[in-house]
ChimeraX commands (.cxc) that place a marker at each C-alpha (Angstrom):
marker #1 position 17.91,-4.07,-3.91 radius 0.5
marker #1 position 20.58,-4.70,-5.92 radius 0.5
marker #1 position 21.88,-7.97,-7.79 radius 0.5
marker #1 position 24.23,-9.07,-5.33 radius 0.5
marker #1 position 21.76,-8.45,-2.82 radius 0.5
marker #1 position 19.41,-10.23,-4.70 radius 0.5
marker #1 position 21.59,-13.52,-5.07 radius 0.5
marker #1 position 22.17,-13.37,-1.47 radius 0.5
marker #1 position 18.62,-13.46,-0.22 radius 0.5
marker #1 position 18.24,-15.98,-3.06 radius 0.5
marker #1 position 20.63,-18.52,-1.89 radius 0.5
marker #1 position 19.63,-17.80,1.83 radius 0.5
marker #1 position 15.89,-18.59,0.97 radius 0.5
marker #1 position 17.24,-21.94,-1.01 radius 0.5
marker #1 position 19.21,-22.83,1.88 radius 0.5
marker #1 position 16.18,-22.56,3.77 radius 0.5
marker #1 position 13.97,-24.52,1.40 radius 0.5
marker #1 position 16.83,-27.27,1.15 radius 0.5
marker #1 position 16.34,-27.76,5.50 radius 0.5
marker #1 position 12.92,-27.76,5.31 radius 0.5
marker #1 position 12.40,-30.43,2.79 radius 0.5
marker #1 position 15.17,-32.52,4.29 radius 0.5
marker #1 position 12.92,-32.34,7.35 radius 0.5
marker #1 position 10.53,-33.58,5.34 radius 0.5
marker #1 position 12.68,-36.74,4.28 radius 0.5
marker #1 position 13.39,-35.52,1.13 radius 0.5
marker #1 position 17.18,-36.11,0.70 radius 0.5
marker #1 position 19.29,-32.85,-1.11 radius 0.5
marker #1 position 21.40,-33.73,-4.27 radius 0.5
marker #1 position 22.06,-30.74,-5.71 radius 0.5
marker #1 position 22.02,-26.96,-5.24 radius 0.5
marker #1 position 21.71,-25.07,-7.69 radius 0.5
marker #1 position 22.78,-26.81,-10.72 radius 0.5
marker #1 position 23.61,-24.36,-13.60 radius 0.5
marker #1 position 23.88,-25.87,-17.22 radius 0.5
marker #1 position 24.19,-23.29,-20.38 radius 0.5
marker #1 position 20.34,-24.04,-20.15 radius 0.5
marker #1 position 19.47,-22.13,-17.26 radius 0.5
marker #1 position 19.47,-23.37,-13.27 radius 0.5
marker #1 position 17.58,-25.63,-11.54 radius 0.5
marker #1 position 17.10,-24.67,-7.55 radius 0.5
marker #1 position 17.50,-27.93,-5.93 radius 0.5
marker #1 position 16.94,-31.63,-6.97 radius 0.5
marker #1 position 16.40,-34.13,-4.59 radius 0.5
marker #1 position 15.32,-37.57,-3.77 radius 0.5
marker #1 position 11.65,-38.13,-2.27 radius 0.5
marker #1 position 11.95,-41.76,-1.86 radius 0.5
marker #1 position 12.22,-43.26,-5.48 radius 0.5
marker #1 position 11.33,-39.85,-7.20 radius 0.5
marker #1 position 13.76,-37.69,-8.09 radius 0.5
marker #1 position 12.34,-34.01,-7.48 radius 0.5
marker #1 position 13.69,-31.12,-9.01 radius 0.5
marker #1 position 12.50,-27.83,-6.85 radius 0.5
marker #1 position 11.88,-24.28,-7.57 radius 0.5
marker #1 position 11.92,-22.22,-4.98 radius 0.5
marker #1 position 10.56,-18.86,-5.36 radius 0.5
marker #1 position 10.19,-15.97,-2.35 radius 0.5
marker #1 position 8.27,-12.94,-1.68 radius 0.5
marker #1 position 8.59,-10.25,0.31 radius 0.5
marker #1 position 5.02,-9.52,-0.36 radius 0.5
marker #1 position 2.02,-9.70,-2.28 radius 0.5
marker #1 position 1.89,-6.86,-4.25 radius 0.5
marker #1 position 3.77,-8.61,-7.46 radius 0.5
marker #1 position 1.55,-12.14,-7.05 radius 0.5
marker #1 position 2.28,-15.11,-5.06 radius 0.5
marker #1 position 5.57,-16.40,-5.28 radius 0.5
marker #1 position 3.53,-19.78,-6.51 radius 0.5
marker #1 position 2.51,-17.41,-9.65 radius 0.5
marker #1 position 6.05,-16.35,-10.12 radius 0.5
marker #1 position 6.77,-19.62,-11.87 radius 0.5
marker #1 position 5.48,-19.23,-15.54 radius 0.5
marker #1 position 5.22,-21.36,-18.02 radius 0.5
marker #1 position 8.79,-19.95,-19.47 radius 0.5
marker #1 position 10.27,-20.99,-16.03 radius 0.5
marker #1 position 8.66,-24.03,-16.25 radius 0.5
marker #1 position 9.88,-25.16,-19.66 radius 0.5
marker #1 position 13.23,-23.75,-18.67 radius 0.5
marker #1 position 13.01,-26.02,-15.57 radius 0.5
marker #1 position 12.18,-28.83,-17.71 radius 0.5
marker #1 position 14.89,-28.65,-20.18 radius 0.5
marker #1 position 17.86,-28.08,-17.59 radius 0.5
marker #1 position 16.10,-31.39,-16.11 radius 0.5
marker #1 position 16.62,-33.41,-19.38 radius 0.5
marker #1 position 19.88,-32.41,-19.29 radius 0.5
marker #1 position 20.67,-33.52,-15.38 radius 0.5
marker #1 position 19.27,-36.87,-16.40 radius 0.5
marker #1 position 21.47,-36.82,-19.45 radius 0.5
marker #1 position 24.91,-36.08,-18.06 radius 0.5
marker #1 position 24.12,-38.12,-14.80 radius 0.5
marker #1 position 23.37,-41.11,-17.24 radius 0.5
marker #1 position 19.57,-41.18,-15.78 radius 0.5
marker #1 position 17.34,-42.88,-17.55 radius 0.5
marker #1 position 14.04,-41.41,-18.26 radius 0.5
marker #1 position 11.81,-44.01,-16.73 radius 0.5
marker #1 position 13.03,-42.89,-13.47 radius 0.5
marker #1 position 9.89,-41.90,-11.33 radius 0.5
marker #1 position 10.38,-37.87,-11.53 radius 0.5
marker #1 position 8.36,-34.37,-10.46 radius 0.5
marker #1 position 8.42,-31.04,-10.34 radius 0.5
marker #1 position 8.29,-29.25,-7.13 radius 0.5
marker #1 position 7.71,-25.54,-5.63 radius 0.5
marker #1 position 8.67,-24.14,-2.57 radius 0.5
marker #1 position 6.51,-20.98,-2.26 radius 0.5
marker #1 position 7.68,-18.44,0.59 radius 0.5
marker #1 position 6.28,-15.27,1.96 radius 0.5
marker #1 position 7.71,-14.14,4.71 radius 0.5
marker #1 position 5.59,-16.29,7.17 radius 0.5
marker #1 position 5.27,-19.48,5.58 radius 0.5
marker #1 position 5.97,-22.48,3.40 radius 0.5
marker #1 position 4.35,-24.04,1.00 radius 0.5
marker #1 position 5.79,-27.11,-0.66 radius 0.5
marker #1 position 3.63,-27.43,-4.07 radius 0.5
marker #1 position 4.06,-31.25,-4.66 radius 0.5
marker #1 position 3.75,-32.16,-8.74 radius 0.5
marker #1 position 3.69,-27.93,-9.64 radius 0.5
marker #1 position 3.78,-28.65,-12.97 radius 0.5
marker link #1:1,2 radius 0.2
marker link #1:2,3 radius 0.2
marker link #1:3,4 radius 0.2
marker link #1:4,5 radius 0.2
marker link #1:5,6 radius 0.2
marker link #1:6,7 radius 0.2
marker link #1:7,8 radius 0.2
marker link #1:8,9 radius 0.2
marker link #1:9,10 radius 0.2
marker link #1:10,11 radius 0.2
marker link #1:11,12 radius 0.2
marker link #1:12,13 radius 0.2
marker link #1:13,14 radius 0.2
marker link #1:14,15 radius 0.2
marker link #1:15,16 radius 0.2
marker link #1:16,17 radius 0.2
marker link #1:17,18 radius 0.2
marker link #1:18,19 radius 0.2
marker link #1:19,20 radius 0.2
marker link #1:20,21 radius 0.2
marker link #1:21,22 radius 0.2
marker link #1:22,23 radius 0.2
marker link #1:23,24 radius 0.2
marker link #1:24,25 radius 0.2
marker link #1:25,26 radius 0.2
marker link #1:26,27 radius 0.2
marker link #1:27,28 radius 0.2
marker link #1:28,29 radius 0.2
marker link #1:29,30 radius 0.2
marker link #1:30,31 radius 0.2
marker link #1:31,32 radius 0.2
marker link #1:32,33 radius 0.2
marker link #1:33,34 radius 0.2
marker link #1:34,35 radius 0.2
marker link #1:35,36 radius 0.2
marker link #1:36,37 radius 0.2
marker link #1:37,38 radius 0.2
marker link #1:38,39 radius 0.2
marker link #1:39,40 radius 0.2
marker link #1:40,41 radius 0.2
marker link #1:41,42 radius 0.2
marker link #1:42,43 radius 0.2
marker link #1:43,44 radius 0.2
marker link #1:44,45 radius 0.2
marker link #1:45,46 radius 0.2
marker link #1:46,47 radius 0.2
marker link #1:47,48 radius 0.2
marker link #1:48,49 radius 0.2
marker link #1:49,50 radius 0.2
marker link #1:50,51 radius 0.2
marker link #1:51,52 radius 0.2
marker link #1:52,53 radius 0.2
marker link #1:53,54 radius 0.2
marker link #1:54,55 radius 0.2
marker link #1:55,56 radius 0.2
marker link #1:56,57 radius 0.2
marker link #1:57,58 radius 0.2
marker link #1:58,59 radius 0.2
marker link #1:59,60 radius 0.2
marker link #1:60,61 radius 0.2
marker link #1:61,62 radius 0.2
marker link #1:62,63 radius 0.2
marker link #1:63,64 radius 0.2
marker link #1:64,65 radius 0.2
marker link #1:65,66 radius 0.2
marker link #1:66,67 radius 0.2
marker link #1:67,68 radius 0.2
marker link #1:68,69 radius 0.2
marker link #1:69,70 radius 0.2
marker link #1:70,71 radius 0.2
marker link #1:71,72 radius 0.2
marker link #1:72,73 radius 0.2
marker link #1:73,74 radius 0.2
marker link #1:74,75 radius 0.2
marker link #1:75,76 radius 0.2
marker link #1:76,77 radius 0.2
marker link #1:77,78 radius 0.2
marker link #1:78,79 radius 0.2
marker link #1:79,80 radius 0.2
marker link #1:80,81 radius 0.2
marker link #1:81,82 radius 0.2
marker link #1:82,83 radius 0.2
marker link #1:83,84 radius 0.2
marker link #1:84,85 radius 0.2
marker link #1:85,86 radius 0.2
marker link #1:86,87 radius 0.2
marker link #1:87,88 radius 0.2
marker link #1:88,89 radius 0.2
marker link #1:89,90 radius 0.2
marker link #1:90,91 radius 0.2
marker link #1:91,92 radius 0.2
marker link #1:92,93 radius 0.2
marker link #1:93,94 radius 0.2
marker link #1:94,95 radius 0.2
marker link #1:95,96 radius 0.2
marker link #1:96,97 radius 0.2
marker link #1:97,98 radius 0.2
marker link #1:98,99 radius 0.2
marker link #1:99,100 radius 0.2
marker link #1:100,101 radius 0.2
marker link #1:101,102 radius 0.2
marker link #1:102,103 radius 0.2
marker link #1:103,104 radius 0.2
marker link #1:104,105 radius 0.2
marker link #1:105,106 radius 0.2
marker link #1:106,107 radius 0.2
marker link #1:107,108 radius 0.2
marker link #1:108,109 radius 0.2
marker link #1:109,110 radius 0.2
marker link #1:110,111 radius 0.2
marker link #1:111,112 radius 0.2
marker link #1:112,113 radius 0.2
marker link #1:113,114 radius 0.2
marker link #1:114,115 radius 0.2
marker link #1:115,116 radius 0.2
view
């Protein structure tokens, strides 16, 4: 598949991931928010908590779960493009915050509350 491919299933997945948690009550702010840091998938609001989301696909199981896919790189990635939202949004730290996964095969969804 190539890149533009790629991005394509990408955002349709995220797109996906963004109805499904707002079915859940979790209210969309942002889709994919780039910073020279790296990207963040979607950040939301989950009540009070403000929820940034990584949502990772697989077409199958071969290359691990898509819940595996998000190393610890990603995840301090993740975490610095975060400090940076909160930054340039004037957010203050003390807000109640998490970090989410959306995990998708090509049956299901798994929303991985707290991932990391």
């Amino acid at each position: 598949m190539d890149e533009l491919n790629k991005r394509r299933l990408g955002t349709g997945k995220e797109l996906e991931a963004a109805a499904y948690l707002t079915s859940q009550g979790v209210r969309i702010l942002e889709h994919s928010f780039r910073c020279r840091l790296g990207e963040i998938d979607l950040i939301g609001r989950d009540g009070r908590t403000l929820v940034f989301i990584e949502v990772k696909y697989r077409s199958s199981s071969s290359a691990g779960s898509a819940a595996e896919a998000v190393t610890l790189k990603k995840q301090a990635v993740i975490r610095k493009v975060a400090a940076f939202y909160l930054y340039s949004h004037h957010i203050s730290q003390e807000m109640p915050m998490r970090f989410d996964v959306i995990a998708m095969d090509q049956k299901s969804i798994r929303w991985i509350r707290d991932a990391f």
